[in-house]
ZASEDREN-182110 format. One line per 3 residues: number of its first residue (from 1); their letters; for each residue x, y, z of C-alpha. Coordinates in steps of 0.02 Angstrom, whole numbers. Last residue first. Layout:
NUM = a = X Y Z; ...
//
This chain:
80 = xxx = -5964 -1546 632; -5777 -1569 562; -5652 -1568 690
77 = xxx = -5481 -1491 641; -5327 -1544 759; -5213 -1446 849
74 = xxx = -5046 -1525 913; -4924 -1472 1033; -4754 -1538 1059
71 = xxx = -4659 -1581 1231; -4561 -1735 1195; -4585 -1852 1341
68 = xxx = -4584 -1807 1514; -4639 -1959 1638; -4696 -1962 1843
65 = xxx = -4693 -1759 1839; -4786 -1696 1975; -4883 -1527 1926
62 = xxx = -4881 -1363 2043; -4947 -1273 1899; -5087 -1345 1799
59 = xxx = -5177 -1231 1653; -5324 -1297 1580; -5394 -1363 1424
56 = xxx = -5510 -1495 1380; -5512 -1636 1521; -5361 -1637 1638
53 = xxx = -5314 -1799 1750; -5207 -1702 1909; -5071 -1811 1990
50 = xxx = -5109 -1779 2184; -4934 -1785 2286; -4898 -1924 2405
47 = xxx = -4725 -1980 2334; -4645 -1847 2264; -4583 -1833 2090
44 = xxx = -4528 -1657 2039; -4487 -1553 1870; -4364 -1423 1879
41 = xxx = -4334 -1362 1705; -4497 -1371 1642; -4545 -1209 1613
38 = xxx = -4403 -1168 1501; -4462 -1309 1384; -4597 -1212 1319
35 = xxx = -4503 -1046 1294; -4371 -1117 1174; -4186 -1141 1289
32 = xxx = -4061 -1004 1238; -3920 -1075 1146; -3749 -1103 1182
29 = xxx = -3606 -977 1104; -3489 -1056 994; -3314 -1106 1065
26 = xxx = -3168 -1038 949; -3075 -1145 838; -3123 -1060 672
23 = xxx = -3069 -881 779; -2907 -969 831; -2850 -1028 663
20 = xxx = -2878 -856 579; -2788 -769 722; -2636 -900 683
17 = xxx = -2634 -848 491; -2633 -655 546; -2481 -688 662
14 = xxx = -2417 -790 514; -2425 -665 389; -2365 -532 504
11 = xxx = -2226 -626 575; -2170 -682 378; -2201 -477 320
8 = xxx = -2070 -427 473; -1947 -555 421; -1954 -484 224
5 = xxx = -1943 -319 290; -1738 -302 324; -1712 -380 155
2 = xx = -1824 -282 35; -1687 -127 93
//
């Protein structure tokens, strides 16, 4: 009686072995973009269009992008 589900326990075992396999192999999901690089997905360089020159702070939209480096913000303590 052992004999007729010895087959049946090999398929299972390696039916179970070969969904092991293919989860390991399985393509992980991309990730989402951080918020400050989403805005800069599309960035343009026309010929004829005003490059702003910022003092302090200020939001630009509209900008033309001549050069995009790594985007990173920086605060610095001044002492008075």
């Amino acid at each position: 009686m052992v004999f007729f589900l010895f087959p049946l326990l090999v398929q299972l075992v390696i039916g179970i072995a070969f969904q092991a396999i293919g989860y390991l192999l399985m393509p992980k999901p991309k990730e989402d973009k951080p918020t400050e690089v989403q805005d800069m997905d599309d960035p343009t360089a026309e010929a004829g269009r005003p490059i702003p020159v910022v003092f302090g702070e200020m939001e630009v939209t509209g900008i033309n992008v001549l050069w995009f480096g790594d985007k990173a913000t920086i605060t610095k303590k001044i002492d008075v």
